[in-house]
N, C-alpha and C positions, 0 to 999 in steps of 0.2 A: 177432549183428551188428545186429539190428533193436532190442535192448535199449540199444546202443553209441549208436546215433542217436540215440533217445528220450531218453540221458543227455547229450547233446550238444545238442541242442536244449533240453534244460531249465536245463542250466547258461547257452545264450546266452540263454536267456529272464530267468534271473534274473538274471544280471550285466545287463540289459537294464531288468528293474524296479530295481536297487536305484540305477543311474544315472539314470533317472526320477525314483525318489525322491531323491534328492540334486538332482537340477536343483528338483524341488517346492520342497523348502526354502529352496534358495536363493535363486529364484521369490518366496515368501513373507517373505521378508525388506525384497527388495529393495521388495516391495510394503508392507509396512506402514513402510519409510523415505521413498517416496512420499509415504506418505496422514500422516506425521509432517511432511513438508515442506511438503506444502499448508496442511494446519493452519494450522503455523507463519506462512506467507505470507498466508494470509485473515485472521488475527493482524493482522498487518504493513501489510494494506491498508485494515484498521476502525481502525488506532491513526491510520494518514497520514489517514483521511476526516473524523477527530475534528481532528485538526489543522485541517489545512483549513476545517472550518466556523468554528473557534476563532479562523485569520486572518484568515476572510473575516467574522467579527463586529467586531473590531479593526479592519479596512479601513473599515468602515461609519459605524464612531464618528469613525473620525480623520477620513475625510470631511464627516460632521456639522460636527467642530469647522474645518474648513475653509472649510465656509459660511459658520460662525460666525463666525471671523475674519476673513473679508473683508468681512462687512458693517461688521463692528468699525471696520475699517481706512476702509473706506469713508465712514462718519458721523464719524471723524475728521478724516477728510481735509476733510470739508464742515466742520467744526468748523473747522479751521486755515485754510479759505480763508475763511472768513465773518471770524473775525478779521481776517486780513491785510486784506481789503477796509475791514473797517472803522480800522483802523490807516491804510492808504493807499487812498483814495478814490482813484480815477481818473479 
């Protein structure tokens, strides 16, 4: 009777480990598809930071040329009034 138990607790003990082991693995799976997804994602967020400096140097030039152009537009404008002035004296 006592050899009955001792085979009865060893059978639930290892249907106990090999269900351990199956949960391990699958544990281990699910965990290196994690750490394949972060990757992926810190990937993703150095491509979008490259971006972004790339627009934000584009931003800085077109603003240059912004300046630029309104001074442009500016000294023409005094160009085109000093004409007219002088064409019609007032």
């Amino acid at each position: 009777m006592l050899t009955r138990s001792v085979i009865n607790i060893q059978d639930c003990v290892f249907s106990l480990l090999q269900k351990l082991k199956s949960d391990t693995g699958i544990l281990k799976k699910k965990f290196s598809s994690l750490q394949k997804e972060m990757e992926d994602q810190r990937e993703s967020v150095r491509k979008q930071q490259a971006e972004v400096t790339k627009l934000n140097a584009v931003i800085r030039d077109m603003e240059k040329d912004i300046v630029v152009l309104k001074k442009e537009i500016a000294e023409r404008d005094d160009t085109i009034q000093d004409k007219v002035c002088a064409i019609c004296p007032q």
